[in-house]
N, C-alpha and C positions, 0 to 999 in steps of 0.2 A: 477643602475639596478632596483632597486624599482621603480624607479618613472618611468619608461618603461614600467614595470610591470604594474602600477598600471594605466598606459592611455592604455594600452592592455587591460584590464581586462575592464575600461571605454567604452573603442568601440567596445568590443564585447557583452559585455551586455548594451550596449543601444538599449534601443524600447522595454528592460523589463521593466515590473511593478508590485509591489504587486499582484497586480488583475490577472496576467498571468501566465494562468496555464504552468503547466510543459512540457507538449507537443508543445506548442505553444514557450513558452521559447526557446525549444531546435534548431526550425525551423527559428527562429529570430538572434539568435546566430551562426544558420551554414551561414546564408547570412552575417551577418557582419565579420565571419573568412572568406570565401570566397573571400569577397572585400578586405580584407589583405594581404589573398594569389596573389590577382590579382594585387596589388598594388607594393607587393612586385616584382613579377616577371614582370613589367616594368624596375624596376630600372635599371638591365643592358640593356634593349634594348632601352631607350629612349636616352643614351648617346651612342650606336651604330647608331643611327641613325641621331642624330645630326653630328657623324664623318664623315657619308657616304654624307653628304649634302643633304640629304632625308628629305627637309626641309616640302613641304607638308605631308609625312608620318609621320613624326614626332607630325604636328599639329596634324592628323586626331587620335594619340594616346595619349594625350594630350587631344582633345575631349572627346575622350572614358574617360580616367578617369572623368575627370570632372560631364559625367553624370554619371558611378558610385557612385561618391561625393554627387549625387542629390539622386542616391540609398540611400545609408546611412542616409542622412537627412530623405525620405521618412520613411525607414525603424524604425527611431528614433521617428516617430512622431504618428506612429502606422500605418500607409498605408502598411501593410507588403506584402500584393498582389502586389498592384502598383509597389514597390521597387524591389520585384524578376521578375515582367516580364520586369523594365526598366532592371536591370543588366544582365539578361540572354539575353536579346536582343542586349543589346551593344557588350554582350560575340560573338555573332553569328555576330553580323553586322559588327563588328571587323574583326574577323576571314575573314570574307567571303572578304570584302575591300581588307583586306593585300593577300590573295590567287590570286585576280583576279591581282594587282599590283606584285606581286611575279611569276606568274604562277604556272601552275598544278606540273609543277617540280619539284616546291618548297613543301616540307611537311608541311609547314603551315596553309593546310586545317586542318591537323589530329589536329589543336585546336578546330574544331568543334563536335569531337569527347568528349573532354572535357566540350563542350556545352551542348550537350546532355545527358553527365553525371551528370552534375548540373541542367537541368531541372527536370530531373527521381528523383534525392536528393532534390530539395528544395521546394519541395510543398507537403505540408498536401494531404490525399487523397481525402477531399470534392474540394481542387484543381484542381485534375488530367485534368478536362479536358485540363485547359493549358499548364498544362506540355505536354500535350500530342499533345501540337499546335506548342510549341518551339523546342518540339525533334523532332518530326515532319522536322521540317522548318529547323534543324540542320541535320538532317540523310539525308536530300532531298541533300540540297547542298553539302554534303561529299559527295552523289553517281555522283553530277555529275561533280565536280571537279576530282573524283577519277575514276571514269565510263568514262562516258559519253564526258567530254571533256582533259583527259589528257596528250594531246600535246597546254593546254592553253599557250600563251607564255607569258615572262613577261614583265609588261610595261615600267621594270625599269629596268636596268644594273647596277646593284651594286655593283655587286662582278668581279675582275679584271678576275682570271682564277678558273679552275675546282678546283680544291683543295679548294679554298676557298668557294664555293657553296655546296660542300661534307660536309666540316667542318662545315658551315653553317645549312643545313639540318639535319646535323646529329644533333646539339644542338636544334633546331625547336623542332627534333622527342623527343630526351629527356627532355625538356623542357615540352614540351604536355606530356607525359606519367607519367614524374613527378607529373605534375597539376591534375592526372586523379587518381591518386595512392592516392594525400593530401586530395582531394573532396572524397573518396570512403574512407578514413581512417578517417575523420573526421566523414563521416555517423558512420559508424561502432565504434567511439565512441561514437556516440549518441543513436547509439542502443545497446550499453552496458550499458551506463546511463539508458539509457529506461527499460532497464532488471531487473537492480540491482532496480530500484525505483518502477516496479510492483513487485518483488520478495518482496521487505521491504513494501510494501502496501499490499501485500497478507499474510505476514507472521503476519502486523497486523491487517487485517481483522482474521486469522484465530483464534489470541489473544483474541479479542474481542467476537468471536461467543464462543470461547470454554470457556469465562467468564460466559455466558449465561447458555452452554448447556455442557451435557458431551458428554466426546473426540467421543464416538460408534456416539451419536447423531448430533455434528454436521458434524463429517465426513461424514454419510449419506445421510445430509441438503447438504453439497458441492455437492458430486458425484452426485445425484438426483436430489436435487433443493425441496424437500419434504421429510418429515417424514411421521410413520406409528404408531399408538397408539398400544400398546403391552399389552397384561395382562398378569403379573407376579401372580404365585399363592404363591409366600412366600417372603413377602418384612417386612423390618422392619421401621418401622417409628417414628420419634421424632418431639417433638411438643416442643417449649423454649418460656417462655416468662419473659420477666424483671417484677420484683414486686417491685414496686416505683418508675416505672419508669414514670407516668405519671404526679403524684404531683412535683417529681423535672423537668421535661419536662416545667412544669406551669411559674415555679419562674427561668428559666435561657432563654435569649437569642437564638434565632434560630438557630445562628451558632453554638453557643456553642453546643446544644442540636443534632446537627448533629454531631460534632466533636467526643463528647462522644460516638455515638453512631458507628459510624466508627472505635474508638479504641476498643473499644466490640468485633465487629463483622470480624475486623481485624485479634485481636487474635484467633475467633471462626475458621475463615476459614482457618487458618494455622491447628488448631487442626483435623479440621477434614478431612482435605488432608492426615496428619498423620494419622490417624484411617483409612484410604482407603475406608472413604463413601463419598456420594453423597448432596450437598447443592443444596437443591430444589428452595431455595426463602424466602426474609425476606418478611416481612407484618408489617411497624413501629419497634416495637420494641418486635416483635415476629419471630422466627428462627423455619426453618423446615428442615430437613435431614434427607434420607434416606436409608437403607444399602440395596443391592441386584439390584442393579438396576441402570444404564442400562443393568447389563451385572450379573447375577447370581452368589451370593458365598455360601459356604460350612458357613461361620462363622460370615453372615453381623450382625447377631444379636447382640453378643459378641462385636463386633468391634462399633456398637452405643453404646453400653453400657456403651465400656472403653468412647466413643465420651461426653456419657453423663455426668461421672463422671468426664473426663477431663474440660467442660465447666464450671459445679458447682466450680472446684478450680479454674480455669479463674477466674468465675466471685468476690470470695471471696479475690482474691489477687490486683483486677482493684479495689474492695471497697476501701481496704484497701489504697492501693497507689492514688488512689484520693481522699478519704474522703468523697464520696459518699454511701448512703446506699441501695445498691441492692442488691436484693438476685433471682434466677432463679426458675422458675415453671416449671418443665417438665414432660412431658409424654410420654409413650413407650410402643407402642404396634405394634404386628406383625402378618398380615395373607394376603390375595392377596386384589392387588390393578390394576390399568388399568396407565400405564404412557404414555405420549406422549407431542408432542407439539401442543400451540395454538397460534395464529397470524399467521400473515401476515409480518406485518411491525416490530414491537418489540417480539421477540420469546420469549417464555417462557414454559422449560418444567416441567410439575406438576404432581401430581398424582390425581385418583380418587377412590372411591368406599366407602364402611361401614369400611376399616381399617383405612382408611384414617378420616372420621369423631369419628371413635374410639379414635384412639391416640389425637386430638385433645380435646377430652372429658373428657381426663385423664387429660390432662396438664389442662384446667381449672379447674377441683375438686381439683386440687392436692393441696400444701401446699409449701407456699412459701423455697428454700431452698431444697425441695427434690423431689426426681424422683420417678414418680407414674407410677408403672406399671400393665399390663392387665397380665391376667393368662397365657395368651398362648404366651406373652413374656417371662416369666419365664421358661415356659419349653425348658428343654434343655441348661440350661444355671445353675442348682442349685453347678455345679461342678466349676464353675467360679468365679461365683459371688455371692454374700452376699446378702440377700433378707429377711425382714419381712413381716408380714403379715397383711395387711389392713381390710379385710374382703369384703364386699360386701356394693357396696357404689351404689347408686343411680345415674346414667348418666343420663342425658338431650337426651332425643329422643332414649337411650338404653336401660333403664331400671336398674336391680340390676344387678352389677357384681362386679365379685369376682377380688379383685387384689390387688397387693405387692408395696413395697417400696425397691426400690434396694438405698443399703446404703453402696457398696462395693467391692473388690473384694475377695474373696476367696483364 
């Protein structure tokens, strides 16, 4: 049973290769099941025919196979055109042979019927036009064996009496309807295959964009094809940066130095799915997060806050457990910013405006180890969270401002 198996499985995927994509696969595959199907359904007619002494009919199927045979080779060798217009042509030139030697009597045309269901299935669309020449050339001869000439008579006398050209006909007819039902059921699992493998390519295309963007954002990118830059008037924002992280960066290995930095940001991004904010984008070894945005809350402020103090105990327990000395610089400050997306090709959604160069202003003043906040992050938050007071510190392109150290919660 294996080893049947396992030269099935051989001659159905012959004429793939690494390099062949998945659509082309499936159409290389339905001609080589095909030729199996057709193979198989000689077996009982070519020892009915050898009994009836139908010694020329006999050869002329015996032919057919053979150039089948030369399909398959074709088909293995990568000729996959050539292979389906010789087998769909043998399929008709068959049929049509045994109809005119059987007569119109005979249901043996209705294998051309079969013909033309295998032209319509086994060609790609930049194919059609030949399909479109074979069914053609297969729907013509069914009208006029079944039309036009159906008192053809037949050349041959095989059958002794009536009963037995009934019984005969009638197996012709289910035989062909069989054949018509395996070709139309074998599509139809290839277009399930095809289903399930753009459903599993879409579901990781949308894995992928929603890694980028959030869920409001790239669902509008799908439906659309474009995003819209939005001004938010109450965002919160956080600015992270690693303190030492650049001298040990010096003295370790590239990979290492990305590994580490991977198991960081790892944990960061678990934390702050938890808090239910927004990861805008690293820069090296610098983290930016946002709360209120894409989509408006009552309490984004609050929610970096806990993001913020969550990260500082991250980072003091990865010291710990590597033996590494780093400690985090952050910043937090809140008022309106402009968010959106930019590219084309690599998306990337950011923010912009003065809060946005605020919060970042803070996290560089600030002091290794703790989180430097602006006054108007503070408000609204002294019933939460635990706060000192810094005073009024000199910002880079701000000036003097007043602002706190959140060291808590309340």
């Amino acid at each position: 049973m294996n080893v049947t198996k396992q030269m099935s499985s051989w001659f159905v995927d012959s004429g793939v290769t690494p390099n062949t994509s998945g659509s082309d696969a499936r159409y290389i595959r339905f001609i080589n099941m095909t030729l199996l199907v057709f193979a198989a359904a000689q077996l009982p007619i070519l020892p009915l025919l050898a009994t009836l002494g139908l010694q020329q009919q006999l050869l002329v199927n015996l032919l057919a196979l053979v150039f089948c045979m030369l399909g398959f080779v074709l088909n293995r060798r990568g000729d996959h055109l050539l292979a389906k217009l010789l087998v769909i042509s043998v399929v008709i030139a068959n049929t049509g042979y045994f109809t005119v030697v059987l007569g119109s009597s005979s249901p043996t045309h209705h294998w051309l019927i079969a013909g033309a269901v295998l032209g319509v299935l086994a060609f790609k669309p930049v194919e059609w036009p030949w399909a479109a020449l074979l069914v053609g050339i297969a729907t013509l001869a069914f009208v006029i064996f079944e039309v036009l000439h159906p008192e053809l008579e037949p050349a041959v006398q095989h059958l002794g009496s009536a009963d037995d050209e009934l019984r005969a006909a009638q197996a012709s007819t289910i035989a062909a309807t069989m054949l018509i039902l395996v070709l139309v059921g074998m599509m139809h699992l290839r277009f399930a295959k095809s289903e399930v493998a753009l459903q599993n390519e879409k579901a990781q295309s949308d894995r992928l964009l929603r890694a980028i963007l959030p869920e409001e954002i790239a669902k509008e990118l799908r439906e659309t094809g474009s995003t819209r830059a939005v001004r938010h008037e109450d965002v919160s924002l956080l600015f992270a940066d690693l303190v030492g992280f650049t001298p040990l960066a010096a003295s370790m290995p590239a990979e290492d130095v990305v590994a580490l930095l991977a198991k960081v940001f790892e944990r960061f991004d678990g934390l702050i799915k938890e808090c239910g904010v927004e990861k805008i984008k690293t820069i090296g070894d610098a983290y930016m997060v946002a709360g209120g945005v894409p989509e408006a809350s009552i309490d984004h402020a609050e929610r970096l806050a806990q993001c913020a103090l969550g990260m500082v105990q991250i980072l003091e327990h990865f010291s710990g457990e590597s033996g590494h000395t780093l400690q985090l610089r952050i910043g937090l400050h809140r008022g309106p910013a402009v968010a959106g997306v930019i590219g084309t090709t690599k998306f990337a959604y950011d923010l912009w405006g003065e809060s946005v160069n605020l919060a970042s202003r803070l996290e560089s003043s600030g002091e290794p180890g703790r989180i430097h906040v602006s006054d108007a992050f503070r408000k609204g938050l002294e019933e939460t969270m635990k706060f000192e007071i810094r005073g009024e510190v000199e910002l880079k392109g701000v000036g003097l401002t007043r602002t706190h150290w959140l060291v808590g919660t309340a």
